[in-house]
VOPAGU-2260 file (C-alpha; in pm, 1 decimal, decimal comma):
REM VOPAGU-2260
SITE   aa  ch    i         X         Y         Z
SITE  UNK   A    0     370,9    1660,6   -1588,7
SITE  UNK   A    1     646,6    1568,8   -1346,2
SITE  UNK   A    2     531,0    1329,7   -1064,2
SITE  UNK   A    3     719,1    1185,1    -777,0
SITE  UNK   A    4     598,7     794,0    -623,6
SITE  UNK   A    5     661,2     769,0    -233,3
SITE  UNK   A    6     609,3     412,8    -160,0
SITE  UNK   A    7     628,6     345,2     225,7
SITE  UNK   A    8     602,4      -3,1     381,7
SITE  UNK   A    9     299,1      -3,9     609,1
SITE  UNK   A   10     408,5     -77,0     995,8
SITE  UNK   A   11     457,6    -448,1     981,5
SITE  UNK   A   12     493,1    -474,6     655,1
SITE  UNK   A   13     806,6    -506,9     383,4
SITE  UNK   A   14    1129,0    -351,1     554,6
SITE  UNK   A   15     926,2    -173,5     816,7
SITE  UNK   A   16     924,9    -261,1    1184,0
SITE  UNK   A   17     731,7    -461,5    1411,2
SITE  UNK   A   18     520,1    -288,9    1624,7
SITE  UNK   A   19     575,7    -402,3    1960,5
SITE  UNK   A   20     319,5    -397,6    2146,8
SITE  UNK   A   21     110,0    -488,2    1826,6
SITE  UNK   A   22     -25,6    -174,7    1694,1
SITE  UNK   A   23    -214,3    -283,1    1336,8
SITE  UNK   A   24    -553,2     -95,3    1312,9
SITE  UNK   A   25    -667,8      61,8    1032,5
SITE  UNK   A   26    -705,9     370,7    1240,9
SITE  UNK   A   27    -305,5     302,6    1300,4
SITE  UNK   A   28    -234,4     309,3     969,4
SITE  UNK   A   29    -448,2     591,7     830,4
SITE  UNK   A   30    -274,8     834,1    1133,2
SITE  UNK   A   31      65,7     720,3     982,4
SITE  UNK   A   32      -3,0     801,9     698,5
SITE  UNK   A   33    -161,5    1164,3     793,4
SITE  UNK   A   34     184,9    1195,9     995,7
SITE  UNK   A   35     382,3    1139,7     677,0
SITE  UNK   A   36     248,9    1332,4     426,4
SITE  UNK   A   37     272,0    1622,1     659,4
SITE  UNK   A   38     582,1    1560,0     710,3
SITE  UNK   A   39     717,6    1545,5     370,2
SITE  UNK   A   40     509,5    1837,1     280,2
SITE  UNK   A   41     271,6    1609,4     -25,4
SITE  UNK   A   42       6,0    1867,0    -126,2
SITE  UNK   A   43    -330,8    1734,2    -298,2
SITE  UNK   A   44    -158,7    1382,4    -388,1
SITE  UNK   A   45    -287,5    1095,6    -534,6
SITE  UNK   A   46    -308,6     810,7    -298,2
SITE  UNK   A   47    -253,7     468,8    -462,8
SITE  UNK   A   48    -312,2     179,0    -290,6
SITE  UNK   A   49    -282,2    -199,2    -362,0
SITE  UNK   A   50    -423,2    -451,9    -152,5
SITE  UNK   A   51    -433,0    -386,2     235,6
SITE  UNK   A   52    -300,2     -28,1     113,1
SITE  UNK   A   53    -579,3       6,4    -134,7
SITE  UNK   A   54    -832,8     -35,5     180,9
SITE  UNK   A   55    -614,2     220,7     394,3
SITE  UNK   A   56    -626,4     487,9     132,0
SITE  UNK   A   57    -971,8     431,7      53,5
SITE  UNK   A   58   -1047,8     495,0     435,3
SITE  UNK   A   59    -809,4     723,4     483,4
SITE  UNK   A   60    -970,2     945,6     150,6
SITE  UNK   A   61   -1342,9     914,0     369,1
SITE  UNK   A   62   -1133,5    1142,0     664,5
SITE  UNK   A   63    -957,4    1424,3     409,6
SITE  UNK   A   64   -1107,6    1409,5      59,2
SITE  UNK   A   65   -1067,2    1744,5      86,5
SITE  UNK   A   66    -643,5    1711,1      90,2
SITE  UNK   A   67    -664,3    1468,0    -193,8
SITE  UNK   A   68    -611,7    1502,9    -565,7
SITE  UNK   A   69    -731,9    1160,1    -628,4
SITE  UNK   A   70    -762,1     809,2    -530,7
SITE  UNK   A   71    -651,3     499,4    -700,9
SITE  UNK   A   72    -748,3     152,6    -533,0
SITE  UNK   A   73    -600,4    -172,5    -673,8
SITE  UNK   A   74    -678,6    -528,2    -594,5
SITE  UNK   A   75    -842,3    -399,1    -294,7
SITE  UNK   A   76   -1179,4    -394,1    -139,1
SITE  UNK   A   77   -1333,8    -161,4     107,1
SITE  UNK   A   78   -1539,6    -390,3     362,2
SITE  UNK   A   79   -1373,5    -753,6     420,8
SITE  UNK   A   80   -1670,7   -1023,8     498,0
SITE  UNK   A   81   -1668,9   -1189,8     832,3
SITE  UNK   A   82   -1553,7   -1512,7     732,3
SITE  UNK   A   83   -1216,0   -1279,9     548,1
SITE  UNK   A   84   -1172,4   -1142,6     878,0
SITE  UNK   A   85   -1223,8   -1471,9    1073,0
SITE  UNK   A   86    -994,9   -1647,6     809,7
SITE  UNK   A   87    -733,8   -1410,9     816,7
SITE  UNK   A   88    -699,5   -1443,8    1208,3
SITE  UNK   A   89    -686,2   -1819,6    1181,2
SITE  UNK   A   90    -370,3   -1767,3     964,0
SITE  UNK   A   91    -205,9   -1474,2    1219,4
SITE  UNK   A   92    -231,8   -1720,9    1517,8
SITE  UNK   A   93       4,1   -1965,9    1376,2
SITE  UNK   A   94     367,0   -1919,2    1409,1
SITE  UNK   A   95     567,5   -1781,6    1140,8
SITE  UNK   A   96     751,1   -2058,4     881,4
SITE  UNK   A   97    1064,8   -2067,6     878,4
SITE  UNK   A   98    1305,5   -2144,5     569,1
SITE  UNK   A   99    1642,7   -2323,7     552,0
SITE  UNK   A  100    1733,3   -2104,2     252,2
SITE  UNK   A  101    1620,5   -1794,5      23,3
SITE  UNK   A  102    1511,4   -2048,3    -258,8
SITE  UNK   A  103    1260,5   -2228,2     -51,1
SITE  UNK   A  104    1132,3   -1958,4      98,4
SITE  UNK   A  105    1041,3   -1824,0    -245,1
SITE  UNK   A  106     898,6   -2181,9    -401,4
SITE  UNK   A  107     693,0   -2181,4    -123,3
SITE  UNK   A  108     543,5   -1820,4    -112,6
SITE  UNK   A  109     168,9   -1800,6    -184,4
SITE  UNK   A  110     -78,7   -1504,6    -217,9
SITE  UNK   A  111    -401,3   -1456,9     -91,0
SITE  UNK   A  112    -665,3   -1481,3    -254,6
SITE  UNK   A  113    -535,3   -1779,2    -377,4
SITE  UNK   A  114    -697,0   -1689,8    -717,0
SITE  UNK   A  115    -512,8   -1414,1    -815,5
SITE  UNK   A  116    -378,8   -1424,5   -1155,6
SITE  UNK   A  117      -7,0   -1351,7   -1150,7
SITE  UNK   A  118     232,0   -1533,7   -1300,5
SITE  UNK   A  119     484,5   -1809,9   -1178,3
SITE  UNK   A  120     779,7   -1571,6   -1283,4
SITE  UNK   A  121     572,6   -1265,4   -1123,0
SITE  UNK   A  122     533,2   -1481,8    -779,9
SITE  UNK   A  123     876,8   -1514,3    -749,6
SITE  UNK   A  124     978,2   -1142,4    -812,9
SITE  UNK   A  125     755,4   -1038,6    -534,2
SITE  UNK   A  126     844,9   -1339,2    -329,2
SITE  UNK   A  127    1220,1   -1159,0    -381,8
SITE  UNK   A  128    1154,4    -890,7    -187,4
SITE  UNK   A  129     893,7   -1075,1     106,3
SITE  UNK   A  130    1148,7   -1267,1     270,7
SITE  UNK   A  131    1427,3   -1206,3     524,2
SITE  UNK   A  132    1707,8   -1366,5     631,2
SITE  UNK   A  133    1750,4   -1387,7    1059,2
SITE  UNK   A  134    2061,6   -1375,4    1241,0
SITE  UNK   A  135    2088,9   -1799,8    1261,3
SITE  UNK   A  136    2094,7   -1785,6     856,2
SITE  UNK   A  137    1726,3   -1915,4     809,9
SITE  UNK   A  138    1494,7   -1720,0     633,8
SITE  UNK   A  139    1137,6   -1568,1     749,5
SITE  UNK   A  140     850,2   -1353,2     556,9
SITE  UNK   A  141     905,8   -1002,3     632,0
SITE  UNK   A  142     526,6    -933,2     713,2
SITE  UNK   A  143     416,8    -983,7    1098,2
SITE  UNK   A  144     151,4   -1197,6    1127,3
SITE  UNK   A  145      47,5   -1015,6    1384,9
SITE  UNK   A  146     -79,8    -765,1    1107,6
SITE  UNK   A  147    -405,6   -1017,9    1034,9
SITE  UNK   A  148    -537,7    -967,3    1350,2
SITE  UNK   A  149    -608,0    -596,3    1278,8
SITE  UNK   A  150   -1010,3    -475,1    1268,4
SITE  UNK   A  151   -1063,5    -368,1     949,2
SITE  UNK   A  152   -1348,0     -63,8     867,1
SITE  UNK   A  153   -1604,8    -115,5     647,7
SITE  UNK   A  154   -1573,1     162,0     433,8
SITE  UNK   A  155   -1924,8     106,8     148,4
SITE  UNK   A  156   -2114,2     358,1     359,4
SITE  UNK   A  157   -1845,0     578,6     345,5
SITE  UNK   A  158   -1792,9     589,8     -25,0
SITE  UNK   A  159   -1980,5     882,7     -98,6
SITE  UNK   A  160   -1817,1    1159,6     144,0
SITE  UNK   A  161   -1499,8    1063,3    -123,8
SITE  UNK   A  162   -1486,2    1382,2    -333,3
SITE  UNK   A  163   -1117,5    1394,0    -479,6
């Protein structure tokens, strides 16, 4: 079977833009990505999600199981504990760090959870494409900060309207 992969960066994420004023909810994120896939005209896909995306399309599968063909979550989770959500502000309020050069910036980029299991030589592909550079030559993570201050939705008592 032929397949096609549509891989947008969530608002505030990758090569996206900022949202200014800050507009990160969940409820943000599932309505763009309603407005896209009506827009590109997906029928029945399968929404794969890593991450922050895995808890989007997991939510966003609750709302329209019924448009879905199926639903993939990776490294995700659908309900973040208080103290993930209290941590994860912590870390939005302080200011973003800045890097005199591409090479730093990647030594010193970090995941979260801390425990995840990828590779040194895994960390710095992704770190590749996390980072860039501002208009005084330094360099900056792509992701706004401002994006951990979003209220995530516990999704476990939604699980079962998921049908796809």
């Amino acid at each position: 079977d032929d397949f096609h992969v549509i891989a947008p960066d969530w608002r505030g994420h990758g090569d996206s833009q900022h949202a200014d004023p800050p507009a990160y909810s969940t409820r943000h994120y599932i309505d763009d990505l309603h407005q896209l896939l009506a827009k590109i005209g997906v029928e029945r896909p399968v929404l794969v999600g890593h991450s922050m995306g895995g808890h989007n399309a997991v939510i966003y599968a609750t709302e329209h199981a019924d448009e879905l063909a199926g639903l993939v979550m990776v490294d995700t989770t659908v309900s973040y504990p208080e103290s993930a959500v209290q941590f994860l502000r912590k870390l939005g309020q302080k200011p973003a760090k800045v890097f005199a050069s591409r090479a730093e910036a990647i030594s010193r980029f970090r995941v979260l959870p801390r425990e995840s299991l990828f590779s040194q030589e895994r960390l710095e592909y992704i770190a590749g494409f996390a980072f860039s550079q501002r208009a005084d030559g330094r360099w900056v993570a792509k992701l706004d900060r401002r994006t951990l201050f979003r209220e995530p939705v516990d999704g476990r008592r939604r699980l079962a309207s998921i049908s796809c």
